[in-house]
N, C-alpha and C positions, 0 to 999 in steps of 0.2 A: 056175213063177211063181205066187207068191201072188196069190190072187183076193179082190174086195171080198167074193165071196160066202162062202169059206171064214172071209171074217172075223167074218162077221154073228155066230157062237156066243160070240166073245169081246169084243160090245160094251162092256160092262159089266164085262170083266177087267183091270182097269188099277190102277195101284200113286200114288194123289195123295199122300200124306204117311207116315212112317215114326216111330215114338217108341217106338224100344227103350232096354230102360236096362240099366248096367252098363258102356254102352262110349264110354263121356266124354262132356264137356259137346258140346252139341246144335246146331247151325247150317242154316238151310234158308235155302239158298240158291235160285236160279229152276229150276232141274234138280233139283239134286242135295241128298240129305238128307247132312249131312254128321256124325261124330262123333269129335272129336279123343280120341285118349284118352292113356294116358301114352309108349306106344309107339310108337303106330298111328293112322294116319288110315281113317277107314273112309269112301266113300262111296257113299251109294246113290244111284244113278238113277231118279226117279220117272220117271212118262209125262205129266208136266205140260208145257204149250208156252206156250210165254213172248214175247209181242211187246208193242208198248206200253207196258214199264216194267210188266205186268201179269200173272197166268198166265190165259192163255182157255179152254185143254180140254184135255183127257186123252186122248191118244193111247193105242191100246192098243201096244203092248208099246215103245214109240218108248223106253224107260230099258233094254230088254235090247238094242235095236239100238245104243245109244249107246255103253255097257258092251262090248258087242262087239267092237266096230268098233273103238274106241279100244285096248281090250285088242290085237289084232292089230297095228296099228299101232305099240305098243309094241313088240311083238317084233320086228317088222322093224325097226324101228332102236336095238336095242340093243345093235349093236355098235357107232354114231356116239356115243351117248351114255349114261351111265346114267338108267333113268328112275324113278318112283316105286313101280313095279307091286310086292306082295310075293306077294299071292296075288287069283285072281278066285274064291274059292267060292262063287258063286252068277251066276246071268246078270244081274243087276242089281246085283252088288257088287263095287268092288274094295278092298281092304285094298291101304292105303300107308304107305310110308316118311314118319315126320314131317320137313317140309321147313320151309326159311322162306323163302316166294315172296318173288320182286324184283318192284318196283313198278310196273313194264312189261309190258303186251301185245304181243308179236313179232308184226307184222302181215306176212307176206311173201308178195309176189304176182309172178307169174307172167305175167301177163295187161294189158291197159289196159282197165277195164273197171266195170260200177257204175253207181250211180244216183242214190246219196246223195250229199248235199253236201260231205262229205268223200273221196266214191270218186275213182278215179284219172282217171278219165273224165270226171266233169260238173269237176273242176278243169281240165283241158286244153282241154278242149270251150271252159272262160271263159278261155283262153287264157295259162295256165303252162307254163312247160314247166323252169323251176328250182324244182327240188321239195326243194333244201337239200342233200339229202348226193350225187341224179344229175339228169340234164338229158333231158327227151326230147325227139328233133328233131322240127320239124315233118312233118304230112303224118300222123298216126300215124289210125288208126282204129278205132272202136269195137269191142272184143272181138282184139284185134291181138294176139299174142306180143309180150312182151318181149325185146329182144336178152340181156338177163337178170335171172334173179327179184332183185326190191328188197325193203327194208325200211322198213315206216312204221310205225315202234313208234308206242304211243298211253300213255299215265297209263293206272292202273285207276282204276274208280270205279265206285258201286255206281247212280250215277246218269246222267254224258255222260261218256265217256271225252277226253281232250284229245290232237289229235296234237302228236305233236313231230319235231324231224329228231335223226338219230343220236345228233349233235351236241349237240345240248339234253339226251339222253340224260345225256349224262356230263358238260355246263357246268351242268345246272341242279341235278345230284348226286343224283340218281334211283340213278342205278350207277356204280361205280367204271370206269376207262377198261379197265384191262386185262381184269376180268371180262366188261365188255360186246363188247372183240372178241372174245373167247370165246364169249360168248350169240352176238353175227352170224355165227360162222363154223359152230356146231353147228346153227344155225335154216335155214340157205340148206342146209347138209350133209343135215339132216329132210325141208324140202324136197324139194331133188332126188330122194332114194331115193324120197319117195312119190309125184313124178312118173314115177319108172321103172316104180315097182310099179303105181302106177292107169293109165298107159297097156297094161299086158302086157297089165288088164283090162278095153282099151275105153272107157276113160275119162279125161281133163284134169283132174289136178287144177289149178285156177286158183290160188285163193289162202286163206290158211288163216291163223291167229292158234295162237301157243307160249305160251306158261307156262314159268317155269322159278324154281328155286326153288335154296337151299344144303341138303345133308342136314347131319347133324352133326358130319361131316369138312369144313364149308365145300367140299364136291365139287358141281361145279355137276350139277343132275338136272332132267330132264323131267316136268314135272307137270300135273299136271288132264286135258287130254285131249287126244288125236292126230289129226288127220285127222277129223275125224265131221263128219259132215251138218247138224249145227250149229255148224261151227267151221270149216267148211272148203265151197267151193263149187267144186263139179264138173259138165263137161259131158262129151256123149258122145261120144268123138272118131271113131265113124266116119260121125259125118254132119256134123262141126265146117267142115270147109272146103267143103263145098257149101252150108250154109246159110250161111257167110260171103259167099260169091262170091252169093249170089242176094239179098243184101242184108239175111237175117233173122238175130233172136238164135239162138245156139247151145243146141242141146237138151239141159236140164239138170234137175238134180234141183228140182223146184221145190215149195216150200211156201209161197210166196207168196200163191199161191191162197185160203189160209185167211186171210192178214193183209187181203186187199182183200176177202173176206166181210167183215169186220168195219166195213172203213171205209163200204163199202156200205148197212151196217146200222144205224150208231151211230156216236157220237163218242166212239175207244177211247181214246182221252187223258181223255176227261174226263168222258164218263157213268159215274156210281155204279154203275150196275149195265148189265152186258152181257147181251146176247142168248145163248140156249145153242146152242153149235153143234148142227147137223142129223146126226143120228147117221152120213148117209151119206159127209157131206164127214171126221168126225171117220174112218173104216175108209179111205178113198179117201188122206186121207195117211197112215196104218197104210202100208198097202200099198206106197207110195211109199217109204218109210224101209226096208219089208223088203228091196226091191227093191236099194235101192244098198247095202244090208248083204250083200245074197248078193254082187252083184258085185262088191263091195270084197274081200269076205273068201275069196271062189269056194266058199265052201259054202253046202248048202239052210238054209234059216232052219225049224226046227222050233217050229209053235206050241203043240203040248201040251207042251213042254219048257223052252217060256220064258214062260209063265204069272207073273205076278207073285201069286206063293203067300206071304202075311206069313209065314205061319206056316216055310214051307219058308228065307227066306231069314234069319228070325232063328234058326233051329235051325243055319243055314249059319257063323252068328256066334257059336255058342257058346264055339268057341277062342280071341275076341278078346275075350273082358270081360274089363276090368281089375281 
């Protein structure tokens, strides 16, 4: 198990922005450096962390665990579905299939659970329980199993995502009807396998957000990213039902830690300028992120191997200039 101490050498090893040229026009998105080109979608993973509608600090190596994890995650379900991946040459890059996303977030959870205003939780808690496309009976409880995983697609937007029920999905013309039972039935199919898979490894996946795009046979494909620690919230299932039964939260990957440093500190909505995080807290969620990268993937996470090297990962891209 990685230690904060072994991380202390690569304080200062972290990948914030990317501007190679030759391989199409240029997008930086909150993670990911992104580059379309005539072929191929390229993206990279920086170690930027992104809360607040803002980026607050550079994780170190958090763009090869992402890369990682998500790469894994692809192969294990591509037999459910085809997905973007063409090649990962580098541990911060994958080279994709050019897609053309649908306009929906596949939100699917497993769990009743949450905090935010729109989670599935503080809605019940104010007393719903007709959630539009299913019903949940009374009595349910916080962090509870679903009798089975749902769907709450959401709009994308680069600023508050809007939910919608199924329904709205295909009455407000976002997706065609028959393509979107296609999306629900390969998003629940993703699901499940990666409940099988992160349970063999000790762990719940809860709930998680799809992507999904046409390639240029209109064939529907899996895109952006799998399962990862930012897209996806996981607990540890062999202490899940004693901490439920003794009334606490279940024990999970958490990186929340760093979003309540901030509010602690500052007004991250709306001070001009933030406080820099403390070098210790920035390696303590390093650490965190290796952690559920090895368990996810059941291999050592090697840190002289996933150095974010510019130099190494645009020599990695020399096959892709257009």
């Amino acid at each position: 198990m990685t230690t904060v101490d072994q991380l202390q050498p690569y304080t200062n090893s972290v990948l914030d922005k990317t501007d190679f040229q030759g391989l199409g026009s240029r997008f930086q998105g909150k993670v990911r450096d992104v580059y379309v080109g005539d072929k191929q979608i390229i993206l990279v993973a920086s170690d930027r962390y992104s809360a607040f509608d803002r980026n607050l600090a550079l994780i170190p190596f958090k763009g090869s665990v992402l890369t990682r994890v998500s790469n894994f995650w692809f192969e294990q379900t591509r037999d459910i579905i085809q997905n973007q991946v063409i090649a990962m040459p580098d541990p911060y890059v994958i080279v994709a299939k050019k897609c053309t996303p649908l306009p929906i977030e596949v939100v699917v959870r497993g769990y009743i659970t949450g905090v935010t205003g729109t989670s599935l939780w503080t809605l019940y808690q104010g007393g719903q329980r007709d959630f539009g496309d299913f019903v949940l009976p009374d009595g349910m409880m916080k962090n509870q199993k679903l009798e089975k995983p749902v769907i709450t697609p959401t709009t994308k937007s680069d600023e508050h995502d809007r939910p919608l029920t199924c329904k709205e999905v295909v009455s407000e013309g976002h997706v065609e009807e028959k393509l979107w039972n296609q999306v629900m039935e390969k998003a629940l199919a993703v699901f499940t396998r990666g409940q099988e898979v992160a349970r063999a490894r000790g762990l719940i996946l809860v709930d998680t957000k799809y992507e999904f795009g046409l390639d240029e046979n209109g064939e529907l494909t899996l895109i952006d990213e799998v399962h990862t620690p930012d897209s996806s919230r996981y607990w540890q299932l062999a202490s899940y039902e004693a901490r439920i039964a003794e009334g606490k939260e279940p024990e999970n990957f958490d990186k929340e830690f760093l979003r309540l440093w901030f509010k602690e500190q500052c007004d991250p909505y709306n001070d001009p300028v933030l406080p820099e995080v403390p070098d210790e807290l920035r390696l303590e969620l390093s650490k965190r992120y290796i952690q559920i990268c090895e368990q996810i993937t059941g291999e050592a996470f090697s840190l002289e191997n996933n150095t974010p090297d510019v130099s190494r990962i645009e020599a990695s891209l020399k096959n892709y200039v257009n």
